[in-house]
N, C-alpha and C positions, 0 to 999 in steps of 0.2 A: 401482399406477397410474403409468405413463408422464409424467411432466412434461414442459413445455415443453422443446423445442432452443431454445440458445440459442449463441449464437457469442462467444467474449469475446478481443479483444485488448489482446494487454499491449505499446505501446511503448518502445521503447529506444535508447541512443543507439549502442549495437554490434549489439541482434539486436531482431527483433521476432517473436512467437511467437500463434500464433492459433490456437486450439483450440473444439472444437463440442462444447457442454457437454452433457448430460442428466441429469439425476436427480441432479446437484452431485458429476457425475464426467467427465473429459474424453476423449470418444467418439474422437475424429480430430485431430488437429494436424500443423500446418506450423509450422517455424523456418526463417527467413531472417536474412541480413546484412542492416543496416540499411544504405541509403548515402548515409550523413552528408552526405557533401559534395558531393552531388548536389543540382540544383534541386528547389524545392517541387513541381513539377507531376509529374519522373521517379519519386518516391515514394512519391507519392499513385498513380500508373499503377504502379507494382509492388506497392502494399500490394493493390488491387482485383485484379489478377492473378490473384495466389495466394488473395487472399480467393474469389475465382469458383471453385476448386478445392471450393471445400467448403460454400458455402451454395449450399440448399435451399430448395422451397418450404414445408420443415416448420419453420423457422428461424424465429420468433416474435422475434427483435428480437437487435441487436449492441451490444454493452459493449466500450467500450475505456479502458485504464486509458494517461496518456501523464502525461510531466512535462512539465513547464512549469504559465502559467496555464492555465485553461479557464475561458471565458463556458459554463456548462454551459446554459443555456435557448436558447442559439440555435447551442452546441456546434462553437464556434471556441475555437480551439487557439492563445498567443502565449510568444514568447520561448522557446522548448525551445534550449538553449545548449548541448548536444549535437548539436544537429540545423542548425546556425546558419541555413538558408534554410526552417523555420519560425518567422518571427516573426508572421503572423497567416494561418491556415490556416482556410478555414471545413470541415473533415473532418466532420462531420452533413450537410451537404449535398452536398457532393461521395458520399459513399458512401448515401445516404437516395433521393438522384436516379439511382443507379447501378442499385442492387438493389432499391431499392420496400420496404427493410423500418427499423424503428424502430431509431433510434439514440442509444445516449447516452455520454455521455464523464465524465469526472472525472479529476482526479489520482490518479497511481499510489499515491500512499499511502492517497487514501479508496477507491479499490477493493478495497486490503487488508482495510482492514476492512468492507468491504462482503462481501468474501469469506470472512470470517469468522462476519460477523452470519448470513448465507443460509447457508453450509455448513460451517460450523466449530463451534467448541466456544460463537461468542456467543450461538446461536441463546435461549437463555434470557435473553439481557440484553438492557432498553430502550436501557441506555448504555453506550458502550462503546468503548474510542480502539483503532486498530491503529497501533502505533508500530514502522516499518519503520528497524534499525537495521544500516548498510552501511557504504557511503563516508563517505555523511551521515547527517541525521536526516530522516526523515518523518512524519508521524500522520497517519491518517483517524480524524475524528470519528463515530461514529454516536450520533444525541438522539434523545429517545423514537421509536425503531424507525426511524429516515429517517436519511439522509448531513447534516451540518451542513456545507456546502464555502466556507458564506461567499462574499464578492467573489472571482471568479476564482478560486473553486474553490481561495483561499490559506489557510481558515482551520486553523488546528493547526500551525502552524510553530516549534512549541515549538523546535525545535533552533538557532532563532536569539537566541530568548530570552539576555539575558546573566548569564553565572552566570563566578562567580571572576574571573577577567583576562581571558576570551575570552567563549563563547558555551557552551552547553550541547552541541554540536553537536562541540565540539571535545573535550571528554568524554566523551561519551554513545553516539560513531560508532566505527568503527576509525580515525579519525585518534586518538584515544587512545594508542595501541595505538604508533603508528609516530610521533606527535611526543613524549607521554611520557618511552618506553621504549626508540622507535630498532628495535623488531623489530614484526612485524604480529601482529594479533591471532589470528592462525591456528599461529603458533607457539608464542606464548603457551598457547593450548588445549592442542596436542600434550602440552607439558611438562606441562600440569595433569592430562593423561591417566596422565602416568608418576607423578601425585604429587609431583611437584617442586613446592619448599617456594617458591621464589621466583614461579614460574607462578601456583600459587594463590595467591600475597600480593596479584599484580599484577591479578587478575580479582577479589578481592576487592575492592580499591579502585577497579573499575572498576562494580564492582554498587551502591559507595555513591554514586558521581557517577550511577549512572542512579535510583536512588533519589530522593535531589533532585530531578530532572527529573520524576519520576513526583509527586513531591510538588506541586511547579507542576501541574502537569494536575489533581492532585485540587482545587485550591484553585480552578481557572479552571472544570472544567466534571463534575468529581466523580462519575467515569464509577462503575458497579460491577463494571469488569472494564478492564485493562488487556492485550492480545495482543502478542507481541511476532515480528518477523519480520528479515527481512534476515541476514548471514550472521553479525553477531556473536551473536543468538539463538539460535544452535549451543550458544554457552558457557553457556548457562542453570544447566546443573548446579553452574559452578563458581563463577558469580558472583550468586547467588541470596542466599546469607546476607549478602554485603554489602547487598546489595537492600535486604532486610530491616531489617537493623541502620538504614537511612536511613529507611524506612518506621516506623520505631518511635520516631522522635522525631517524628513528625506531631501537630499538637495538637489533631484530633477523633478519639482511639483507637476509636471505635464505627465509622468510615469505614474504618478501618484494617482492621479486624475483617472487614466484610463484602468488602472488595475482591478480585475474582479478579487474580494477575498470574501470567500463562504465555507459554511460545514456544506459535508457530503449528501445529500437527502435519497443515497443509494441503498435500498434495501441486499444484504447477502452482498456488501461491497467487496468484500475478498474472492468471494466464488466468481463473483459477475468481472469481476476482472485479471481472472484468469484466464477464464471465458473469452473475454474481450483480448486477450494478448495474441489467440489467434486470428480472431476476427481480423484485428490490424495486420499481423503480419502474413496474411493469405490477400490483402488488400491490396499492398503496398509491391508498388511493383520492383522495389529493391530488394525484397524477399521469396525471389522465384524460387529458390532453390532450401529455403528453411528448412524445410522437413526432411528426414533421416532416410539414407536411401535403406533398405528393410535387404 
């Protein structure tokens, strides 16, 4: 059976990517440059552009995953500091007044794991964090089967959390990787492909700092699955047993036990769960009234 279209974009501060979902796989997509340093109003008239390209009247509702905060109930957008002339955007009504169809936004890290919980491997968990590991750190929350996004769409900010002399953030990311070690973490992996004894030392101690981190998450919201995305989740293979070794000094081993922790194996994980953000909240019967009355 055919499921809903749905349209999900993923904001960015170099490209922005919008894809027309179906059956939690992506039908049609556009990628454009984003342009930063253009006014708020030139942005918003080029994202609607290219969005007119591809919505339909079979399109049942648009998800867009962006950084910054987001007031998600009235679905304004502040402070995106890649974008510097979005500091208060209302994007749900600019785009709800454009095209007549439902809209909803969140942070790019809770679309993660919204895109996981609807079309990834969470579908079996009520709880569940997506912890997007990049530049920086990001988490989406999901609690019994709903986005947790807190005030402004801020909550899960684990990576500012402080741990050691900095922040978890500065462990936990590819700043690792290059304030550490002085090389990125992309080279790092290479070496650990050829076996090299020092590559793997180095993703070893990098899996016990995310370990700790993971251990915070369990203590604050005690998911039963941890997802992990962003491009340092590449290294999964190699920094897995440090992982562990930080997870085994936890002192509820019965949490430890049941806890799923994996990289994402979502292809288009940004789009697909933006996608996925209406999917859930057209679902859930706590969200009768989500979408903007036009």
């Amino acid at each position: 059976m055919q499921q809903p279209k749905y349209i999900g974009i993923d904001i960015g501060g170099t490209k922005i990517h919008i894809g027309v979902v179906q059956n939690g796989a992506v039908v049609q997509e556009k990628r454009f440059e984003t342009a930063a340093a253009a006014p708020q109003e030139q942005i918003l008239a080029e994202l609607a552009n290219h969005l007119e390209e591809l919505i339909d009247a079979d399109v049942a509702g648009v998800g867009i995953g962006t950084p910054g905060l987001v007031e998600e109930e009235n679905g304004i957008i502040y402070n995106v500091q890649n974008i510097p002339s979005w500091q208060q955007v209302p994007l749900r009504q600019f785009l709800a007044g454009r095209f007549g169809k439902p809209v909803y936004i969140t942070n790019d890290a809770n679309a993660f794991a919204v895109g996981e919980k609807m079309y990834g491997q969470g579908r079996p968990y009520a709880h569940l964090v997506g912890l997007v590991l990049g530049t920086g750190v990001g988490a989406g929350l999901i609690l019994n089967h709903d986005v947790h996004a807190g005030v402004l769409s801020s909550a899960g900010e684990f990576g500012c959390l402080p741990y050691r002399d900095k922040t978890f953030e500065e462990y936990c990311s590819g700043k690792f990787f290059t304030q550490q070690t002085g090389r990125p973490g992309s080279e790092w992996h290479a070496l650990a492909r050829q076996g090299d004894p020092a590559a793997l030392a180095v993703l070893t101690e990098y899996g016990r700092h995310l370990g700790h981190l993971i251990k915070s998450i369990l203590f604050t919201v005690a998911p039963q699955a941890v997802f992990l995305g962003g491009s340092v989740s590449k290294c999964f293979a190699y920094f897995q047993e440090g992982l562990h070794e930080s997870l085994r000094e936890f002192p509820f081993p019965k949490v430890v036990e049941q806890l799923v922790v994996a990289p994402s194996t979502l292809d288009n994980a940004a789009v697909l769960g933006a996608a996925a953000l209406c999917h859930l909240k057209q679902e859930l019967p706590s969200h009768p009234s989500t979408a903007p009355s036009l």
